[in-house]
N, C-alpha and C positions, 0 to 999 in steps of 0.2 A: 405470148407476144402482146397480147391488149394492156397488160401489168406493164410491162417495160415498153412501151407506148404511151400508155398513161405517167408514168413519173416523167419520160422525154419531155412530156408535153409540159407539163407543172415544174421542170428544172429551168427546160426556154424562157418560162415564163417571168420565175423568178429572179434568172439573170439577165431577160431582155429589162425588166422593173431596176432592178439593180443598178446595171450600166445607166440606162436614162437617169435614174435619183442624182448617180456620180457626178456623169457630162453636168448635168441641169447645175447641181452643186458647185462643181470644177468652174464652171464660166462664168459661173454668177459672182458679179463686184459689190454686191450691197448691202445693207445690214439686213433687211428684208428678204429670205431666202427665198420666199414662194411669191412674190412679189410678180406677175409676168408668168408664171407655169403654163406654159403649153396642155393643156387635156388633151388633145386631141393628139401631137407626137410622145406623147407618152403612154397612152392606152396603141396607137397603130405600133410602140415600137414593143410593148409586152406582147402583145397579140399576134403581132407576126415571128417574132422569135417562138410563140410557142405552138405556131403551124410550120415555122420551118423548122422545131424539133423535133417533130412529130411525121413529117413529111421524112425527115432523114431517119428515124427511127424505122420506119414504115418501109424506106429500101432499103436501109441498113446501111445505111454512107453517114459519111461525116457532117455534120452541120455547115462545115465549109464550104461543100461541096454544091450543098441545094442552095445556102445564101448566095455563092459567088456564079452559079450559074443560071441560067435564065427565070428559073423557078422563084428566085431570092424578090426580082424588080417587081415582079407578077402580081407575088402576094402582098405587100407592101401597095402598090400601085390600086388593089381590087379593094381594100382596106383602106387607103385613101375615101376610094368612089364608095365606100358601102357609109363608113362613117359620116361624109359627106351628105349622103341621101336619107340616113336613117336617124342619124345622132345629130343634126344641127344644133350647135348652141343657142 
């Protein structure tokens, strides 16, 4: 269980990083790619994909499941307040 736990966790991660690179990409109109990068919703959105894959790994539900229900807002919201208090720019 801690093996397939562990990849959960480094899979969320790497497609919470992913998806953000995309969006960030996708919306961005200028020649300067990184011009404007958010750090801060980019690290809370790797981070919390790879405690809600982990989290769903861990009761054995879908990712869907723990993102779309109260769990999802929690952790996202707590990783706001930790980054906020610990990581200031």
């Amino acid at each position: 269980m801690s093996e397939e736990l562990l990849m959960s966790v480094v899979g969320a991660a790497i497609v919470g990083g992913a998806y953000g690179i995309i969006s960030y990409a996708k919306n961005k109109k200028t020649d300067n790619l990184f011009r404007g990068f958010d750090k801060k919703k980019f690290f809370i959105s790797v981070a919390g994909s790879a405690i809600i894959g982990g989290i769903a790994t861990y009761q054995g539900v879908s990712t869907d499941v723990i993102a779309n229900g109260f769990i999802g807002p929690l952790v996202y919201q707590a990783l706001r307040k930790v980054y906020n208090t610990l990581l200031v720019d």
